[in-house]
Every structure is written in structure tokens, then in C-alpha cells.
VEXPA-202072 format. One record per residue (C-alpha): residue number from 1; residue in one letter; y, z, x. Coordinates in nm, 3 decimals. Each point is the difference from the previous one (the first is absolute). Last residue first. Example, Ala and Ser with C-alpha at 12.3 -4.5 7.8 and 13.67 -1.06 7.14 Angstrom:
BEGIN
r num = 2 | residuo = S | yy = -0.106 | zz = 0.714 | xx = 1.367 $
r num = 1 | residuo = A | yy = -0.344 | zz = 0.066 | xx = -0.137 $
! end
This chain:
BEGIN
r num = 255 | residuo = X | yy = -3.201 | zz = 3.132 | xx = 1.285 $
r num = 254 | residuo = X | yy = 0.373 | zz = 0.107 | xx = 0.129 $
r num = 253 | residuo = X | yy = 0.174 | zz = 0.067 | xx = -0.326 $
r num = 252 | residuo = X | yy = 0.129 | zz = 0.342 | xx = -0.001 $
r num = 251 | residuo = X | yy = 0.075 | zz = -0.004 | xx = 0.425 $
r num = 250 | residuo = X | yy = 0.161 | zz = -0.343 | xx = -0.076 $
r num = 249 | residuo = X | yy = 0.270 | zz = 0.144 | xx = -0.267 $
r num = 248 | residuo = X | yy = 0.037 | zz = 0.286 | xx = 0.239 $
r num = 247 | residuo = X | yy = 0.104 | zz = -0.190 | xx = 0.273 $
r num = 246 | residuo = X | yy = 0.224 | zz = -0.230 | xx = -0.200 $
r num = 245 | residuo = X | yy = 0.164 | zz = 0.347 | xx = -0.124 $
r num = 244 | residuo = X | yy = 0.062 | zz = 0.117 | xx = 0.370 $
r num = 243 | residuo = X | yy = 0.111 | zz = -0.325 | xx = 0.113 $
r num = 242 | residuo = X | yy = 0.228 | zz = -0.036 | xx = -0.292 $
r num = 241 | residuo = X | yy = 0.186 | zz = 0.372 | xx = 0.057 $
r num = 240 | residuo = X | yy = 0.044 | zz = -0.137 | xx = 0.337 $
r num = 239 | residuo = X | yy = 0.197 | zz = -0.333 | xx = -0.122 $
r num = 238 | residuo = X | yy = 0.189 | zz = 0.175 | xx = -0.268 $
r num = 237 | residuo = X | yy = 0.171 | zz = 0.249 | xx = 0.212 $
r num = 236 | residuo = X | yy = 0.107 | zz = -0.174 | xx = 0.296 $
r num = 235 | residuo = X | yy = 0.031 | zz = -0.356 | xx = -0.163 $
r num = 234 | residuo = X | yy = 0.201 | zz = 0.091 | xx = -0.277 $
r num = 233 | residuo = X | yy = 0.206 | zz = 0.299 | xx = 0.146 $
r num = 232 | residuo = X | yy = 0.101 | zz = -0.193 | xx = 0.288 $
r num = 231 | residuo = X | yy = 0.077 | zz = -0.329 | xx = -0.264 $
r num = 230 | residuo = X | yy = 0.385 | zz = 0.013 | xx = -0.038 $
r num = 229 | residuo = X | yy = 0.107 | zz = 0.181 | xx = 0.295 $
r num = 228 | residuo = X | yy = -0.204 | zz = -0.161 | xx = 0.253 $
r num = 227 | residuo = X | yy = 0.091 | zz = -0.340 | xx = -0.106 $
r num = 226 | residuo = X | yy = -0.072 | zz = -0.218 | xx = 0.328 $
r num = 225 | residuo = X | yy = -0.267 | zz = 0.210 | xx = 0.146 $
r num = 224 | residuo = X | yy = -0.159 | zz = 0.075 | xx = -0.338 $
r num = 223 | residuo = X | yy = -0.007 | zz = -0.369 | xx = -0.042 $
r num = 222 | residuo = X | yy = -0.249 | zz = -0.076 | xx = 0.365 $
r num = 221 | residuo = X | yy = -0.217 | zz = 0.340 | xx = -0.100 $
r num = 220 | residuo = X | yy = -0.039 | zz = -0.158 | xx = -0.364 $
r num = 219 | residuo = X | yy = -0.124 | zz = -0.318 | xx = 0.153 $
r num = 218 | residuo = X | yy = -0.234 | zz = 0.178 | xx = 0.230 $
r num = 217 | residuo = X | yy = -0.342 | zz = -0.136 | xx = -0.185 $
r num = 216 | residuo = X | yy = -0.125 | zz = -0.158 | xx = 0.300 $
r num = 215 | residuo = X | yy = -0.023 | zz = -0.336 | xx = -0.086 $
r num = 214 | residuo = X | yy = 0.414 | zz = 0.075 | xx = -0.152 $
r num = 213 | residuo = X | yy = 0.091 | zz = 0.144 | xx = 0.342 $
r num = 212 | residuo = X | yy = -0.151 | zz = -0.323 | xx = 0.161 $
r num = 211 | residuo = X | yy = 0.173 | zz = -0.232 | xx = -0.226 $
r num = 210 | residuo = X | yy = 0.369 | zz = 0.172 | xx = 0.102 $
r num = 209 | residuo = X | yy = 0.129 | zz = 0.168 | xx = -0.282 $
r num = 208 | residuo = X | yy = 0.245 | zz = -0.163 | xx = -0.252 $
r num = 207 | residuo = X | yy = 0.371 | zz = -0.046 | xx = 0.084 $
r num = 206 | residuo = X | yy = 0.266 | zz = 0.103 | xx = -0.279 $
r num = 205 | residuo = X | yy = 0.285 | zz = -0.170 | xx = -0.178 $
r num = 204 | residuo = X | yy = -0.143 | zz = -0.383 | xx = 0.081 $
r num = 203 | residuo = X | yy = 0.023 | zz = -0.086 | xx = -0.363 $
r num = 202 | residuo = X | yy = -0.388 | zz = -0.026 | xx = 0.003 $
r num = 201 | residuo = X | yy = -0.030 | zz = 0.372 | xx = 0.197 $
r num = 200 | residuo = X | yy = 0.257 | zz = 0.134 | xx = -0.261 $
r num = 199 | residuo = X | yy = -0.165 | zz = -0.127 | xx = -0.308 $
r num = 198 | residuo = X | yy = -0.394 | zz = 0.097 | xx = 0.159 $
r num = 197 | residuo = X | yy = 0.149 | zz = 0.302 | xx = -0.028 $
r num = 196 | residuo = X | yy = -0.201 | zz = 0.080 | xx = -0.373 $
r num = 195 | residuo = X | yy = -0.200 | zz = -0.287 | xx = -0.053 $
r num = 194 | residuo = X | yy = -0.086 | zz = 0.127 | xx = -0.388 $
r num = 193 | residuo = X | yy = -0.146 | zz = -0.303 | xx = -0.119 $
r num = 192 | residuo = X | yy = 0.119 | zz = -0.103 | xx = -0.406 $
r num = 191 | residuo = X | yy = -0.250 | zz = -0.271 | xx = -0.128 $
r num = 190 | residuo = X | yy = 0.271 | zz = -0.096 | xx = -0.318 $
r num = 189 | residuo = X | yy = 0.048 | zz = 0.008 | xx = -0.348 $
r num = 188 | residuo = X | yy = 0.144 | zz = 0.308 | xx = 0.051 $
r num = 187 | residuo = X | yy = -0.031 | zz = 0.192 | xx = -0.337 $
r num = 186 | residuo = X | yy = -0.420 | zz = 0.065 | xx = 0.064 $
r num = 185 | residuo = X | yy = 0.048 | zz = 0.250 | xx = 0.353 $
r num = 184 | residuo = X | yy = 0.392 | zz = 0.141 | xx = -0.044 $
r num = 183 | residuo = X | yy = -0.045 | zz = 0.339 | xx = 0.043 $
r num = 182 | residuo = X | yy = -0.320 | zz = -0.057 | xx = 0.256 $
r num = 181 | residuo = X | yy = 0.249 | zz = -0.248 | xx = 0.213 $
r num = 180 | residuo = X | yy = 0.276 | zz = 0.256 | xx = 0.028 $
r num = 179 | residuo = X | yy = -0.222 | zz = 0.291 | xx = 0.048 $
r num = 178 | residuo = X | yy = -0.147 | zz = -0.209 | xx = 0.311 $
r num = 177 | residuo = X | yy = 0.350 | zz = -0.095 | xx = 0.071 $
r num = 176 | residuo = X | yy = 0.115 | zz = 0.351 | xx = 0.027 $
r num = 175 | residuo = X | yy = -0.278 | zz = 0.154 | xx = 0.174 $
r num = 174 | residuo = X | yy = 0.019 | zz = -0.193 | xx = 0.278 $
r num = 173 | residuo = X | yy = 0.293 | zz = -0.232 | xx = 0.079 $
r num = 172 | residuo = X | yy = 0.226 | zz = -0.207 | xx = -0.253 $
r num = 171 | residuo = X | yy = -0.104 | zz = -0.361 | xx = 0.119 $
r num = 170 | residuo = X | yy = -0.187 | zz = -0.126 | xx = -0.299 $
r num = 169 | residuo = X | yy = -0.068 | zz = -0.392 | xx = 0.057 $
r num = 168 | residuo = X | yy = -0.025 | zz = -0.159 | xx = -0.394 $
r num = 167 | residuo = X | yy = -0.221 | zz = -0.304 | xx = 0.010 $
r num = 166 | residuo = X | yy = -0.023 | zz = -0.185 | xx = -0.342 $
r num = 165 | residuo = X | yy = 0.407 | zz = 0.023 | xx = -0.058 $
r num = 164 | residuo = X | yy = 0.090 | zz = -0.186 | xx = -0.284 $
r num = 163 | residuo = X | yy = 0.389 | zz = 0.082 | xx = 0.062 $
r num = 162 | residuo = X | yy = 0.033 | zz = 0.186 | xx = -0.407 $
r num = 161 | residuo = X | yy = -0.298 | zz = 0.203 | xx = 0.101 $
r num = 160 | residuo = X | yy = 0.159 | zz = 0.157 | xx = 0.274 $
r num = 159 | residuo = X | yy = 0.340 | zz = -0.015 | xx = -0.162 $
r num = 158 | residuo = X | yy = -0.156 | zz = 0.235 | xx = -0.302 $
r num = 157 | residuo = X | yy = -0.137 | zz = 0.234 | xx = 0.235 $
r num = 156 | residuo = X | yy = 0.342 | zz = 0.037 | xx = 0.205 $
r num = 155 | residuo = X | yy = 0.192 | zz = 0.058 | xx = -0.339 $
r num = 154 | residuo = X | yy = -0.227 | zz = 0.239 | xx = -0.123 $
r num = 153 | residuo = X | yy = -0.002 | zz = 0.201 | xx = 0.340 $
r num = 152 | residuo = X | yy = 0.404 | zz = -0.013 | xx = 0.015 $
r num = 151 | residuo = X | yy = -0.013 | zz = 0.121 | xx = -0.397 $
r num = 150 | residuo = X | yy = -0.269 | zz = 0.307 | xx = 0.061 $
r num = 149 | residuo = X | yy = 0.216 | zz = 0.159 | xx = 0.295 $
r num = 148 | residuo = X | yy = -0.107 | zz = -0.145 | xx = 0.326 $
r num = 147 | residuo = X | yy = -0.157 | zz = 0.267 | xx = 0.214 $
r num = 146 | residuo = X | yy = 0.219 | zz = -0.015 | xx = 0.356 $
r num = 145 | residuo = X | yy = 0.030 | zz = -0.193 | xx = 0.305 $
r num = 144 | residuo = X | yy = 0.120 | zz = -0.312 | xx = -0.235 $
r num = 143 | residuo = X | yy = -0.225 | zz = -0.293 | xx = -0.090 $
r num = 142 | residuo = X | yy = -0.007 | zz = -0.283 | xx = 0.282 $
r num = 141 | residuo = X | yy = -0.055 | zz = -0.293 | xx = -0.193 $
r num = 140 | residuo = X | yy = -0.108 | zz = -0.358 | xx = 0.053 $
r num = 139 | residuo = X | yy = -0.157 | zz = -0.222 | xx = -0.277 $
r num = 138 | residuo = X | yy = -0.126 | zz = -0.394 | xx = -0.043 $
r num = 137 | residuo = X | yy = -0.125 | zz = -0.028 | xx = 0.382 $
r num = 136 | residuo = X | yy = -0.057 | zz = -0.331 | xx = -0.040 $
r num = 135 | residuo = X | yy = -0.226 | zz = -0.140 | xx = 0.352 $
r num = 134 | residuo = X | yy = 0.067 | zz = -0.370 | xx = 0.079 $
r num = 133 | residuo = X | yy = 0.039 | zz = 0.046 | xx = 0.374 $
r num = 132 | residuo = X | yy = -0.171 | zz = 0.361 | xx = 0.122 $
r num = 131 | residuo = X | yy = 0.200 | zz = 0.098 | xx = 0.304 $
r num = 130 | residuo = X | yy = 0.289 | zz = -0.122 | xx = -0.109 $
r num = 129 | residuo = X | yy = -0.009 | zz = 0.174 | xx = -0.320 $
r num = 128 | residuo = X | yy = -0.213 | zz = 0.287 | xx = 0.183 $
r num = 127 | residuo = X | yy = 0.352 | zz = 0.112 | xx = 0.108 $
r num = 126 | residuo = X | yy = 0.290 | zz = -0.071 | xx = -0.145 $
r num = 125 | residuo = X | yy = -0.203 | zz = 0.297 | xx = -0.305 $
r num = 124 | residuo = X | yy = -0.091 | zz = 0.227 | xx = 0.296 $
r num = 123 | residuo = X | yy = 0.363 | zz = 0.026 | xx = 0.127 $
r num = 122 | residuo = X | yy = 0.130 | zz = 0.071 | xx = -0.344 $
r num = 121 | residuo = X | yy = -0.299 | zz = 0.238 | xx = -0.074 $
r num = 120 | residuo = X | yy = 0.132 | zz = 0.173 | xx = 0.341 $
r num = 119 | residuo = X | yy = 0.366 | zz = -0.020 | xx = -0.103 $
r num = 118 | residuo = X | yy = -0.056 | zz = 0.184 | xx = -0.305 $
r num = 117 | residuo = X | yy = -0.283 | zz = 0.250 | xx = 0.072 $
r num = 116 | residuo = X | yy = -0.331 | zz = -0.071 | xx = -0.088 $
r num = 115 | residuo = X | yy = -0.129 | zz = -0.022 | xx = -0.353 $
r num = 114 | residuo = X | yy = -0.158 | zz = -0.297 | xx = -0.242 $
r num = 113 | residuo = X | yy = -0.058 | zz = -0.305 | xx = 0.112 $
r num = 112 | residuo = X | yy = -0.090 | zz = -0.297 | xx = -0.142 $
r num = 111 | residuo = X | yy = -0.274 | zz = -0.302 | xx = -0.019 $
r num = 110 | residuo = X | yy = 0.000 | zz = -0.301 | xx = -0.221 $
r num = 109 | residuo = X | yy = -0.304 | zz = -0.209 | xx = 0.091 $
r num = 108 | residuo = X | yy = 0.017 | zz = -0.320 | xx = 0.115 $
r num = 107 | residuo = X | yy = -0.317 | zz = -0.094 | xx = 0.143 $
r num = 106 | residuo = X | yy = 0.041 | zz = -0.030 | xx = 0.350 $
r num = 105 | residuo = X | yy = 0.311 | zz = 0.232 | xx = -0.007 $
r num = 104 | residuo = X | yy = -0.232 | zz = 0.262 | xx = -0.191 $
r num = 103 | residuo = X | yy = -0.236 | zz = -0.022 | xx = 0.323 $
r num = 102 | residuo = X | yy = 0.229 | zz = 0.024 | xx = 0.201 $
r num = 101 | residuo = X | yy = 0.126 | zz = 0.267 | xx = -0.107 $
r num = 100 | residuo = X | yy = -0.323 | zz = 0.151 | xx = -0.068 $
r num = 99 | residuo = X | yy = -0.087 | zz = -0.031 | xx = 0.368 $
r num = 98 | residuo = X | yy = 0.362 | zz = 0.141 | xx = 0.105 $
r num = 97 | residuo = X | yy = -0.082 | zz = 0.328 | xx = -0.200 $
r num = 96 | residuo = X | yy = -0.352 | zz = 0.049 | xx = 0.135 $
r num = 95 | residuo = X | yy = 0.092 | zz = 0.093 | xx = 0.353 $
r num = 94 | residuo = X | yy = 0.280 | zz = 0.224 | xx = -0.086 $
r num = 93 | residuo = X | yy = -0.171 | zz = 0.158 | xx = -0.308 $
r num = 92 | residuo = X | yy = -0.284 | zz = 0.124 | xx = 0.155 $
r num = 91 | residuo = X | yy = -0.384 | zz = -0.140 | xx = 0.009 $
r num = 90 | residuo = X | yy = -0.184 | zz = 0.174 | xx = 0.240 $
r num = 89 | residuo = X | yy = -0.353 | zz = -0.115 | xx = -0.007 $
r num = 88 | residuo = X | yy = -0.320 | zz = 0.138 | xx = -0.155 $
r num = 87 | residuo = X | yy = -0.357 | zz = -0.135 | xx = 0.145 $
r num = 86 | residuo = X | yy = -0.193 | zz = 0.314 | xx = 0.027 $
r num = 85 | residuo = X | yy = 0.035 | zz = 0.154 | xx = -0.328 $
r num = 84 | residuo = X | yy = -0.228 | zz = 0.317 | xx = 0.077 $
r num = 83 | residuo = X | yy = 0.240 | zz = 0.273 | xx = -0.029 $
r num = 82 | residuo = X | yy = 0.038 | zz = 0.003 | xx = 0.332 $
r num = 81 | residuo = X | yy = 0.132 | zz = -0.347 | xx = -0.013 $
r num = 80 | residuo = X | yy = 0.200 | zz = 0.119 | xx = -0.283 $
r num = 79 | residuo = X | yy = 0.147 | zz = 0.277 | xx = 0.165 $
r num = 78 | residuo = X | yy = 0.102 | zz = -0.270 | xx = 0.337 $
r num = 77 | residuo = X | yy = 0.192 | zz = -0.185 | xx = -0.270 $
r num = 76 | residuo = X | yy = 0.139 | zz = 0.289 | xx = -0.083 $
r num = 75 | residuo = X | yy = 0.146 | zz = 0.116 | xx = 0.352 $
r num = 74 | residuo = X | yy = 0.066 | zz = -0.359 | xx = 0.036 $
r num = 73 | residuo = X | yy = 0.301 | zz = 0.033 | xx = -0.265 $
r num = 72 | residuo = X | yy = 0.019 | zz = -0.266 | xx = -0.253 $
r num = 71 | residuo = X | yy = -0.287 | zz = 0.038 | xx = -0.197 $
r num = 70 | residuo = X | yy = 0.003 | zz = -0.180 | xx = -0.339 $
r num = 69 | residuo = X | yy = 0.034 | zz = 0.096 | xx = -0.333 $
r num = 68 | residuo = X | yy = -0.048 | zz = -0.197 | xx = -0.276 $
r num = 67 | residuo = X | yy = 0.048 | zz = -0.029 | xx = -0.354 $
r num = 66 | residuo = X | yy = 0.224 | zz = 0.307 | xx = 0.058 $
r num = 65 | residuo = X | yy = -0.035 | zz = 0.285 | xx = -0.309 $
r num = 64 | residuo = X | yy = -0.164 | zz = 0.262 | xx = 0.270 $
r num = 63 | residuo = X | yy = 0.328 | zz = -0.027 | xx = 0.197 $
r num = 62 | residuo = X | yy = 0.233 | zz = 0.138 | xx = -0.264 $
r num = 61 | residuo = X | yy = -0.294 | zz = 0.266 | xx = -0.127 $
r num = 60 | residuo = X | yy = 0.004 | zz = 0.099 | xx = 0.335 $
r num = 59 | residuo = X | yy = 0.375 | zz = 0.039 | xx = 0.007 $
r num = 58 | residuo = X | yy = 0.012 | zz = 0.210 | xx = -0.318 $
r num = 57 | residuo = X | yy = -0.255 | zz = 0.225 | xx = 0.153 $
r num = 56 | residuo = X | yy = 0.177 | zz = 0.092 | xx = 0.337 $
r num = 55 | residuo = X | yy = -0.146 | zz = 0.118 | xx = 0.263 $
r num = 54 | residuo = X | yy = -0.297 | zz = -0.281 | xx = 0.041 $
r num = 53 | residuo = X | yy = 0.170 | zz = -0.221 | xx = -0.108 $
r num = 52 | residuo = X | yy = 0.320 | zz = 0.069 | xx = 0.266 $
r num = 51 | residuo = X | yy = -0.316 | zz = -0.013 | xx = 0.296 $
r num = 50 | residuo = X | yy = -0.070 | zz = -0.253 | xx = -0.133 $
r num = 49 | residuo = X | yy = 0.249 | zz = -0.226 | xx = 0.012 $
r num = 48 | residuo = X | yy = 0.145 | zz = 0.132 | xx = 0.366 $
r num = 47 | residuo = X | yy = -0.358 | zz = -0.055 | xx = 0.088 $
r num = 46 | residuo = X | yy = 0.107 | zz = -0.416 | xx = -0.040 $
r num = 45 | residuo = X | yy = -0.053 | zz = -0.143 | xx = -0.321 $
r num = 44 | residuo = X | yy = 0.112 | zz = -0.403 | xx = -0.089 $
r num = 43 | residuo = X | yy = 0.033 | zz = 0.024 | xx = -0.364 $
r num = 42 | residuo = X | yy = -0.044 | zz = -0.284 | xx = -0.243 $
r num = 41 | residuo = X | yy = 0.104 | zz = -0.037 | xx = -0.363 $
r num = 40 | residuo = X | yy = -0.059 | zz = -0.200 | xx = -0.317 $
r num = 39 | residuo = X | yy = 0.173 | zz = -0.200 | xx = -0.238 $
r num = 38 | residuo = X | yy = -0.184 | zz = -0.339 | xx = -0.095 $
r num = 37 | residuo = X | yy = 0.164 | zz = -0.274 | xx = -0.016 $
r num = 36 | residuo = X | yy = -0.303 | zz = -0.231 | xx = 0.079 $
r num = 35 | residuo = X | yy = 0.133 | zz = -0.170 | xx = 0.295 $
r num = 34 | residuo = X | yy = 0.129 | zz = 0.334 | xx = 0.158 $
r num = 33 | residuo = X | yy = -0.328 | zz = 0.185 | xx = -0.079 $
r num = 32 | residuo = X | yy = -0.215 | zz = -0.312 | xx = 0.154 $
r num = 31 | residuo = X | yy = 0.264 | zz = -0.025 | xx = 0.286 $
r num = 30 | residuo = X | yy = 0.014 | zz = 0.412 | xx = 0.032 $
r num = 29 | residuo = X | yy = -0.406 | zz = -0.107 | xx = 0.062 $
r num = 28 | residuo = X | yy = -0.032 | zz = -0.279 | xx = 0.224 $
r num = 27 | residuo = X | yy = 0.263 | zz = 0.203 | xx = 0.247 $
r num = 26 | residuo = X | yy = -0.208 | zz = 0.297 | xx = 0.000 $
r num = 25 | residuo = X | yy = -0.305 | zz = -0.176 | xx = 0.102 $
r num = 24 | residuo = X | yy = 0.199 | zz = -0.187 | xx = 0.271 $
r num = 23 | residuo = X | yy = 0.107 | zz = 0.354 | xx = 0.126 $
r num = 22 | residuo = X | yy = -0.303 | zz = 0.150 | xx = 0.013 $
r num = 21 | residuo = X | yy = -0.181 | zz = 0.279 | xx = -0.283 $
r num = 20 | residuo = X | yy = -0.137 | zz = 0.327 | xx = 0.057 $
r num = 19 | residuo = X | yy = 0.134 | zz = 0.200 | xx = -0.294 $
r num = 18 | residuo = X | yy = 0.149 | zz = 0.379 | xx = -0.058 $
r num = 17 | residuo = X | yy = -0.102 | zz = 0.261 | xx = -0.221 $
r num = 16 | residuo = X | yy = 0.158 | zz = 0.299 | xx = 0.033 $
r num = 15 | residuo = X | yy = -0.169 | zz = 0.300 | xx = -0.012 $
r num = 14 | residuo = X | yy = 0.055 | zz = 0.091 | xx = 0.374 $
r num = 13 | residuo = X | yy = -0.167 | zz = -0.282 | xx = 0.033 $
r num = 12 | residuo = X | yy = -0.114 | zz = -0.202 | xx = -0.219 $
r num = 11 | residuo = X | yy = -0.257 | zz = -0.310 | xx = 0.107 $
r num = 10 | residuo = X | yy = 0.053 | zz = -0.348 | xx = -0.114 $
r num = 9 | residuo = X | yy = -0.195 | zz = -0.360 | xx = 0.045 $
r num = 8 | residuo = X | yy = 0.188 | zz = -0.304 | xx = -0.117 $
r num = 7 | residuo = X | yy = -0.024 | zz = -0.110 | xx = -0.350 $
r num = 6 | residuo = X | yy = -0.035 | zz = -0.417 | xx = 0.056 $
r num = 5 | residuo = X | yy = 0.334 | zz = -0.246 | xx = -0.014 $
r num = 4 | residuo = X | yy = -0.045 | zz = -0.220 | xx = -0.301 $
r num = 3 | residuo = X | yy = 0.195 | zz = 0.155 | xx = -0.226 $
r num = 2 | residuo = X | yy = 0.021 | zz = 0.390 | xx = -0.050 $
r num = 1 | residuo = X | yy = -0.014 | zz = 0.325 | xx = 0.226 $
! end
């Protein structure tokens, strides 16, 4: 990382290399990037993430080009304690979003959003405005449920930059907004975040996990029980499959 927030420690796993680094660090830091213009990108993994880098080359390569990459699920928080990074934290995109709006309201920083369905971005949108006095949100869209053809995508980029939007809030789900943001990584002028459902919980769409299923690293159990058909296949195939890598990544570097 840049500015005045220092490089926090890192260990890859599963090849991937992903950062130890709290909340209030994180916050300092999109602020430096947002202040300074700069375009860059942040992804909050889960083993969903990796598990999809680790099968699929083009994704990896998505994730690898992140500035930073922090550990949302516990499960890899818990990998990087055992990977010898004994302070790392869970930061996610539903607990860090609200700080950097407040943040950006504080200091008047143009945020946006990018994603979500219609009604929920809508929702969002009335939303931290009264929660967050002062803050300009200076773009909302909710792209189509389909690839935009090269004219809708030219259009969108050139209104993002048109709004002076320094914080751009990605909410098109993993992998697509992680290709999204790695497409468009140096033409944003922004610090794009892919937050991923952290639109629906904010808009009130979606309940989060109890706190003690998230200490306990049973978030995914608590969503697979209220979408079974969407994520079964993600949690129930990818989340063994991870345990079993993980396993041998530690066996190969134990000391």
C-alpha cells in the first residue's frame, strides 16, 4: 500500500496473497487513494474467492491485480493466524462500508455505487443519506443482469468519471465485480471496493448473521439456510475442497 498508512503483513494462501490490515487502517488508506485520485481496487475474499482463483486462472489473475486484499471470511483469518500472522482481523464489506461513509461524509468525498438490483440500490441510496448527513453520493446505477454491450459499458465509464466519484462501492457479487474492477483498474479515477451483498444488507434487503455465527465462522452456514438454491453448490463443494487444499498448503510449509 501507499500514503501514510504502513504495508501490513501478508501471507498467500492458496496462492493468493491476501493482507492483515484493520478497519481504521483501511479507512486511512482508500482516503489517501480517494484524496489523491488515484484508481485502484480492493477485494474483500472469502474461500468462495479462492477457491474460484484457484480453479480458474483468469480469476486469479483478477484478484492478484487488487491493491489489497483483505480477509473477510474467519475461515481465512483463522489461515493467516496459522500462517503465522497472529493479529489479522476480519474486515468485510458490511462492517467497513458504513465507516468509509462516514468517513467520506466527514470530509466530503464523492462516493457511488455501482450494482445491486434496482429497488435495492434505490433503497440503499435514501438510505445512508440520512444516515450519513452531508454525504454526495455523485453516481447510482444498477447495470442490467446481463454483459453490457461495448456502448452501455462506455457510457457508464464515462458518467463515472463525468460525477467525480473518488469512492466507487461495487455491488455486482463475486466473480463479476472482481473482473469488473480488474477491467476497469487505472480508467476509474476512483478506490472501487467490491462489497458484494453488503448492498442488500444496507438497503435492509437481506439480514446478516447473528455476531456469534460470524465469531465462529458459520456465516456461510446462516446464508446457505436462507438461499439454499443459489449458494448449496458454493458452499458445499467449495468449502471442503478448501479445507483439504489449506491442509495441504500447511502440511508443505510447516517449519
Amino acid at each position: 500500500m501507499s500514503g501514510d498508512v504502513a504495508a501490513p503483513a501478508f501471507r498467500r494462501i492458496l496462492g493468493v496473497r491476501v493482507e492483515a490490515v484493520t478497519a481504521a487502517d483501511l479507512v486511512r488508506q482508500v482516503l489517501a487513494w480517494a484524496g489523491a485520485g488515484e484508481s485502484r481496487s480492493v477485494c474483500f475474499a472469502t474461500v468462495y474467492n479462492l477457491m474460484l482463483a484457484h480453479d480458474s486462472p483468469d480469476f486469479r489473475q483478477a484478484i492478484g491485480a487488487a491493491d489489497l486484499v483483505t480477509p473477510d471470511g474467519m475461515p481465512l483469518v483463522w489461515g493467516l493466524h496459522w500462517l503465522g500472522v497472529h493479529d489479522a482481523v476480519q474486515v468485510c464489506g458490511p462492517e467497513l462500508t458504513p465507516l468509509l461513509l462516514e468517513a467520506a461524509a466527514d470530509r466530503r468525498v464523492p462516493v457511488g455505487f455501482y450494482g445491486g438490483r434496482p429497488r435495492v440500490l434505490e433503497a440503499l441510496v435514501e438510505r445512508v443519506r440520512r444516515r450519513f448527513p452531508g454525504l454526495q453520493v455523485a453516481y447510482a446505477w444498477s447495470p442490467p443482469f446481463r454483459p453490457l454491450t461495448p456502448e452501455e459499458e462506455q457510457k457508464a465509464l464515462t458518467e463515472i468519471r463525468a460525477s467525480g466519484v473518488r469512492i466507487l462501492f461495487v455491488g455486482l457479487g463475486t466473480p463479476k465485480q472482481d473482473l469488473w474492477m480488474a477491467a476497469h483498474r487505472g480508467t476509474v479515477p476512483a478506490v472501487m471496493l467490491g462489497v458484494g451483498q453488503t448492498f442488500d444488507l444496507l438497503a435492509g434487503a437481506q439480514r446478516r448473521a447473528p455476531r456469534w455465527m460470524r465469531t465462529h465462522g458459520l456465516e456461510w452456514l446462516f446464508r446457505l439456510l436462507h438461499e439454499p438454491r443459489r449458494l448449496w453448490k458454493r458452499y458445499l463443494w467449495y468449502n471442503p475442497r478448501f479445507v483439504l487444499l489449506f491442509a495441504r498448503q500447511l502440511w508443505r510449509e510447516r517449519p
